[in-house]
C-alpha positions in Angstrom: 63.7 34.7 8.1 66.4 33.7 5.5 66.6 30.6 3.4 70.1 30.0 5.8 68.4 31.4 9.1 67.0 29.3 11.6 65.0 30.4 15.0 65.9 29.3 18.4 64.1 30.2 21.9 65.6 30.0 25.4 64.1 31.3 28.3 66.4 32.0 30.7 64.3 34.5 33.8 64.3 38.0 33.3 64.7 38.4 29.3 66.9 41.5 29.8 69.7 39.3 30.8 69.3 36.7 27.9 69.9 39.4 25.3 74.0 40.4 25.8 75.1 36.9 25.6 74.0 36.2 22.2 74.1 39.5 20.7 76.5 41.0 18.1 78.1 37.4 17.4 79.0 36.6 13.8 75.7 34.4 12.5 73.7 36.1 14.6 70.9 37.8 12.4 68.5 39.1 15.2 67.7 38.7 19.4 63.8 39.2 20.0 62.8 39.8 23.9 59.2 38.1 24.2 56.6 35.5 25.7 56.1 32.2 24.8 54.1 29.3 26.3 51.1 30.5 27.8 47.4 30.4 27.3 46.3 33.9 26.2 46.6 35.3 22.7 49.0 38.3 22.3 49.6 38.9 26.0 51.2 41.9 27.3 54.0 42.6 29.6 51.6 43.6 32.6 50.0 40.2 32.4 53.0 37.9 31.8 54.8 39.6 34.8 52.2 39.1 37.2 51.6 35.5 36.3 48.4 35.5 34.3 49.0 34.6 31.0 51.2 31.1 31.6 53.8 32.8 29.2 58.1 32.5 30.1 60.0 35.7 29.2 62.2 34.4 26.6 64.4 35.6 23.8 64.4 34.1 20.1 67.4 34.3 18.2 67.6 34.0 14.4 71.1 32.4 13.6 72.5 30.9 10.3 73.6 27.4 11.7 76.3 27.4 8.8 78.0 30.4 10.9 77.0 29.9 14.4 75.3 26.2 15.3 72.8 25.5 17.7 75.0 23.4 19.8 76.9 27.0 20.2 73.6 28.7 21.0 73.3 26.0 23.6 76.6 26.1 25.3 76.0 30.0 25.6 72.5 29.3 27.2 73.3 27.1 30.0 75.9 29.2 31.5 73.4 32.1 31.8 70.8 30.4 34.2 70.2 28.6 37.1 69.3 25.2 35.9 68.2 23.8 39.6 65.6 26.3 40.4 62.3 25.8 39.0 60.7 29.1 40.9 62.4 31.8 38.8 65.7 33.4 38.0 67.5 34.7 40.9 65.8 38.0 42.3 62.4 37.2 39.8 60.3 34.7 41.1 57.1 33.1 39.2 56.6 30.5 36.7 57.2 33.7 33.8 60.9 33.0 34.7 61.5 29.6 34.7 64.0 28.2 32.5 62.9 26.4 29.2 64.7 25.6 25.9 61.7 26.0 23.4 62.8 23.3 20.3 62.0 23.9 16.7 62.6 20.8 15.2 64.1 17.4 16.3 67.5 17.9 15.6 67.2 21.1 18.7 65.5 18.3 20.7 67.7 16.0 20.6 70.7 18.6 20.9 68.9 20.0 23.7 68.2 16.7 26.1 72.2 15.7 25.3 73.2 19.0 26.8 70.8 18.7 30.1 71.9 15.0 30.4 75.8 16.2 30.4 74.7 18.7 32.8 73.2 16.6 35.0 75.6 13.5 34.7 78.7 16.5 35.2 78.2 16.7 39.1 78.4 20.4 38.6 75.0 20.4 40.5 73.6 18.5 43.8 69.9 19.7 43.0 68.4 17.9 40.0 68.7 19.6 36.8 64.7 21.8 35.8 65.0 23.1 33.1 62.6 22.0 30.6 62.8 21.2 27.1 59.4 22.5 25.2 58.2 22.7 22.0 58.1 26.0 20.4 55.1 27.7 20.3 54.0 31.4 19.1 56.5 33.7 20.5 54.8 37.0 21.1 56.9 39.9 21.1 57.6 42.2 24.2 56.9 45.4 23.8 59.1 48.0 22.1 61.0 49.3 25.3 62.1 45.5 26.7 64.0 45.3 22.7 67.8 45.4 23.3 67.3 47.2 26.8 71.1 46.4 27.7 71.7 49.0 24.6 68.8 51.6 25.4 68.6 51.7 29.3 72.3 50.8 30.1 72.4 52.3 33.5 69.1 50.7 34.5 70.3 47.5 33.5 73.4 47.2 35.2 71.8 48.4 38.5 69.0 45.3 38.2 71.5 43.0 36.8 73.7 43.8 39.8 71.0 43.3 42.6 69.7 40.1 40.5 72.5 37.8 41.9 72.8 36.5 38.3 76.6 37.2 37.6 77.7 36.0 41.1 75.9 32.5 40.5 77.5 32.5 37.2 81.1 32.4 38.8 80.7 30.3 41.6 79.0 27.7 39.3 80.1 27.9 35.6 83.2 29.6 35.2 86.0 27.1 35.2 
């Protein structure tokens, strides 16, 4: 990581999906697919998909916040998830895709918590807003073949992205 670079960790259900937003922007440096806040060391796919290891699939970004500032990162997050259901993402269900921003420092707290709050005080949403707000912790990453799988298994993606009910939620509930 840079001297300019900064991390940032959202997890947003089925990391797949959390890649395309954020990728390929200017200030963007890098999109990692992984795990992050569970209980076992180094965990692997297998054992964050069935529920064992306490991990969330997540995605950490390295941006340069000169370029491209967290609040950014932030307003491309929400937009992507659910922030009502605290089961999953859509079609995956299980604590491993729950929503979470993962904070770094204070200043991503803080940025974080004003964001939910204007969420929730919006009206967009009956159901209270879940989404938690985390400290980072190690972020593990997944294994080679979850890395940009929007870019290596396009078809594949586009068929689960399509049965998700992702981008139909989306529309009804963020576009304006």
């Amino acid at each position: 990581m840079g001297a300019h670079t900064h991390l940032a960790t959202f997890a947003g259900g089925c990391f797949w999906c959390m890649v395309k937003p954020f990728d390929e922007l200017p200030g963007i440096h890098g999109i990692v697919s992984g795990y992050t806040g569970g209980h076992i060391k180094d965990p692997a796919y297998k054992e964050v998909k069935e529920g064992n290891s306490g991990h969330y699939e997540a995605v950490q970004i390295t941006y340069d916040p000169e370029l491209f500032p967290y609040e950014r990162l932030l307003e491309l997050y929400w937009p992507q998830i659910d922030p009502t259901d605290d089961g999953g993402q859509f079609q995956d269900r299980g604590d491993q895709y729950r929503t979470a921003i993962f904070y770094h420092d204070e200043d991503q707290r803080i940025a974080a918590e004003a964001t939910k709050k204007e969420i929730e005080e919006s009206g967009r949403f009956k159901q209270p807003i879940v989404t938690a707000i985390l400290p980072a912790s190690t972020f593990y990453p997944a294994e080679d073949y979850h890395q940009d799988f929007y870019k290596t298994n396009p078809d594949e993606y586009k068929k689960d992205r399509s049965k998700s009910g992702r981008d139909e939620f989306i529309e009804e509930n963020w576009k304006e």
